[in-house]
C-alpha positions, 0 to 999 in steps of 0.5 A: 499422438503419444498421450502420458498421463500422470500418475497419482499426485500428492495433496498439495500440503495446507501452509500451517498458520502459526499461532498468535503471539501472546502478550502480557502487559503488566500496568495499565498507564499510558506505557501499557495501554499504548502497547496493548492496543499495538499488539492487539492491532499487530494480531497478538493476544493481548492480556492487560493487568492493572492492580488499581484502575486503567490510566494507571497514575497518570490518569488516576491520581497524578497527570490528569488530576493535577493538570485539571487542578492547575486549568483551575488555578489558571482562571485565577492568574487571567482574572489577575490581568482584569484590572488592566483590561478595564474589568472591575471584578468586587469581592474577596479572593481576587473577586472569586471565591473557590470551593475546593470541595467541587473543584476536587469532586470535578477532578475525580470525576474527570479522572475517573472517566478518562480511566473508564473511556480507556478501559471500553477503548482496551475491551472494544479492540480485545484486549483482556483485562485483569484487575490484580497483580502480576508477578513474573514468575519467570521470562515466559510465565506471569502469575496474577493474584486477581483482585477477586481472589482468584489467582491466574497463571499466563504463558507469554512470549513477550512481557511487557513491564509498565507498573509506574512509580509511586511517590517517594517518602522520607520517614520523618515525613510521612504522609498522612493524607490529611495534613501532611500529603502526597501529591496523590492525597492532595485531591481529598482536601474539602478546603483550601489549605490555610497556609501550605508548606510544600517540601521540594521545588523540582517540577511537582512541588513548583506546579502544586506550589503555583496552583495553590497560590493561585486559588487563594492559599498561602503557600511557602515554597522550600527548595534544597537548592538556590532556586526553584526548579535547578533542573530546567533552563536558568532564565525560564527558572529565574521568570517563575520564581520571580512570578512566585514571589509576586504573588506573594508566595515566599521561597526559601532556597537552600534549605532543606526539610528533615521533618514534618509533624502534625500539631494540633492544628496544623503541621511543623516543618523543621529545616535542616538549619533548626528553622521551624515552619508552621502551617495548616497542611505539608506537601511533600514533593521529593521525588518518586520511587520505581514500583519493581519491588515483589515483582519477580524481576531479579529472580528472573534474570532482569537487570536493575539500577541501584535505584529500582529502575528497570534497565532499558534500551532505546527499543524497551528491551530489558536483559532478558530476551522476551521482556520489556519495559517501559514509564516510569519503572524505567527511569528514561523519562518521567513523561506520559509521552515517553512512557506511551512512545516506550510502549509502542517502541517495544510491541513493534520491536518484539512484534517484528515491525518496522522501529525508530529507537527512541530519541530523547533529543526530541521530547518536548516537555511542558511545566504547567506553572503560570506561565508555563514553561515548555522545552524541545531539543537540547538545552542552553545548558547542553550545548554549552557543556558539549561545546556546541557551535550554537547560536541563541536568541531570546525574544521577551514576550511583552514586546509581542502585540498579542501579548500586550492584548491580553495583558500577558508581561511574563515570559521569552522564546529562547531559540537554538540554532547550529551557528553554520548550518541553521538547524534548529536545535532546540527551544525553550517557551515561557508562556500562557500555554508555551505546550501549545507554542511549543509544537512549531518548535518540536516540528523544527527539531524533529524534521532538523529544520533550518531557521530559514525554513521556520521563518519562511511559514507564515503565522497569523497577526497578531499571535503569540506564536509569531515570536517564534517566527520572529526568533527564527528570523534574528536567527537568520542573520547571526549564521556564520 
């Protein structure tokens, strides 16, 4: 028997590992941090640069604060409703009083943990952090005056620019955080506001507004349109205003604020018609601003609205290849969740993993007034300007007998429904915590369920969220 050996072999050649991905995340919101910690979970070296504090404004001096302010506020609408339950409740300022001092104190202190909990969260997953400013210094390259005076130069080769946006001003109004504020500068208040102008009746100035009247203070509402908050569902609208005026807030629609100066003791707002308004403190609330300026964006190539705004896809992408963006620096949609769903979007996309556009057309969004509004899918508005075939229903609150229990006489689920094939469209919630009721609906219009299939699952009784059930069941029968 023949025996070939083999000549010498050639060493099997080592597969090279490719290096990490270098990530480089400019704002530490919830658009940033979100992504951080995708990348980091995808393997990429992750660098975070924050300038003020992690959380960014939503933690720091606009979500979480605000929202804390409210669920303050809140306990002063339930103990409105104690008369009614058979609780008698002696004293001023509807039988309690509210020290703003400590009220404050706990809102920063909330705040300011969250920021603390998401910065060992960022570091335990290794993430680096940098406390300065970053500047693109162009597609692949962020240059970072630190805070410490040190300057940091970083190779990328993914961007991702999350920098917020900043309240906007009107320069015979400047805010001068002790009688005319912004609502960053509201929370160094010791005392509650004698009587309150608030300047704007979108979202923030109806929610300020609301809280304020709540703990005590006498708040005029002033709204460049008809009625407060043009932007959301009219009935839903129409329910706060009516609940505003209630409480003895005055809202003065189609007027508009062209100044705001201090007095001696006070501040004067003077509208558009000559009226003056006296007070003890102004808050303007007319809107934000993108925080793009100085951050080398146009001399790197990406592209801006004529507003500021960075210019996205629905995967975050920004005109340049490499660079992404994501919050309120975009101009999507000025969300904590949208700016959180745009972060991830982006660092699965640049990262190479699978990705689902983002979809406007299932965001469920809450005002915290009292009660709340939330909102999913299309609007009423929406489907009537599309031409839509849809059929609605809208079920007063006061009639479900867990509503009655708790004294609650305010407020409707609205339902929208394809008038042939059932699927949910979308849904408007008024309510005591209508973000909680809202989720049932949100469920519906994500899955593309059928009023049949919504109104199949049971629900407890008694419960406020039985009127969604009970929407969905009117629904059923109207389907051509």
């Amino acid at each position: 028997m023949t025996s070939v050996l083999a000549g010498p072999t050639e060493p099997t050649p080592v597969p090279t590992q490719r290096p990490a991905p270098r990530v480089v995340v400019l704002g530490g919101g919830p658009g940033g941090y979100e992504a951080a910690l995708v990348a980091r979970r995808s393997g990429a070296e992750v660098t975070l640069v924050e300038r003020t504090g992690l959380g960014g404004a939503a933690v720091l001096t606009d979500v979480v604060p605000s929202k804390t302010l409210i669920a303050t506020a809140e306990w002063m609408t339930i103990a409105e409703r104690a008369g009614e339950l058979g609780i008698s409740i002696d004293g001023p300022a509807r039988g309690h009083v509210v020290d703003l001092a400590r009220v404050n104190a706990r809102v920063l202190e909330l705040a300011t943990a969250q920021s603390t909990d998401i910065a060992t969260r960022l570091t335990a997953e290794g993430v680096t952090l940098l406390a300065g400013t970053g500047r693109l210094e162009g597609p692949t390259r962020v240059g970072v005056a630190g805070r410490d005076g040190a300057h940091h130069a970083l190779d990328a080769d993914v961007v991702l620019v999350a920098t917020g946006a900043t309240p906007r001003t009107l320069p015979e109004a400047m805010p001068d955080g002790e009688r005319i504020l912004s609502w960053t500068q509201l929370y160094g208040l010791s005392e509650l506001p004698r009587r309150l102008v608030v300047v704007g009746s979108g979202v923030t100035g109806a929610e300020f507004a609301g809280a304020y009247n709540a703990l005590g203070s006498d708040v005029v509402l002033v709204a460049s349109r008809e009625h407060v908050l043009p932007g959301e569902d009219a009935d839903a609208a129409a329910v706060i205003e009516e609940v505003f005026a209630g409480r003895g807030m005055t809202v003065l629609g189609r007027s508009r604020a062209v100044a705001a100066e201090r007095t001696a003791d006070g501040v004067r707002v003077t509208l558009a018609d000559g009226r003056v308004l006296e007070g003890s403190h102004c808050l303007m609330a007319v809107g934000s601003v993108p925080s793009t300026a100085g951050l080398g964006l146009v001399e790197a190539g990406v592209r801006l609205t004529p507003g500021g705004h960075i210019e996205v896809d629905r995967v975050s992408r920004t005109s340049v290849r490499g660079v992404y963006a994501a919050g309120d620096c975009t101009g999507v949609l000025p969300l904590a969740s949208v700016a959180a769903m745009q972060g991830r979007i982006a660092m699965a996309h640049a990262l190479g993993d699978a990705v689902l556009p983002l979809d406007l057309g299932t965001v469920a969004a809450t005002i915290f007034t009292a009660p709340e509004i939330a909102t999913v899918g299309a609007s009423q508005r929406s489907l009537e300007q599309g031409g839509g075939r849809f059929v609605a229903t809208t079920l007063a609150l006061a009639r479900n007998p867990r509503a009655k229990m708790l004294g609650i006489k305010d407020g409707f689920v609205k339902v929208f429904a394809h008038e042939t094939s059932g699927i949910v469209l979308g849904g408007v919630v008024v309510a005591p915590r209508a973000g909680e009721l809202i989720f049932p609906l949100a469920i519906a219009v994500t899955q593309r369920l059928t009023v049949d299939e919504v109104a199949r699952a049971f629900t407890v009784y008694p419960s406020l969220s039985g009127s969604v059930a009970e929407a969905a069941r009117v629904l059923r029968g109207r389907l051509v």
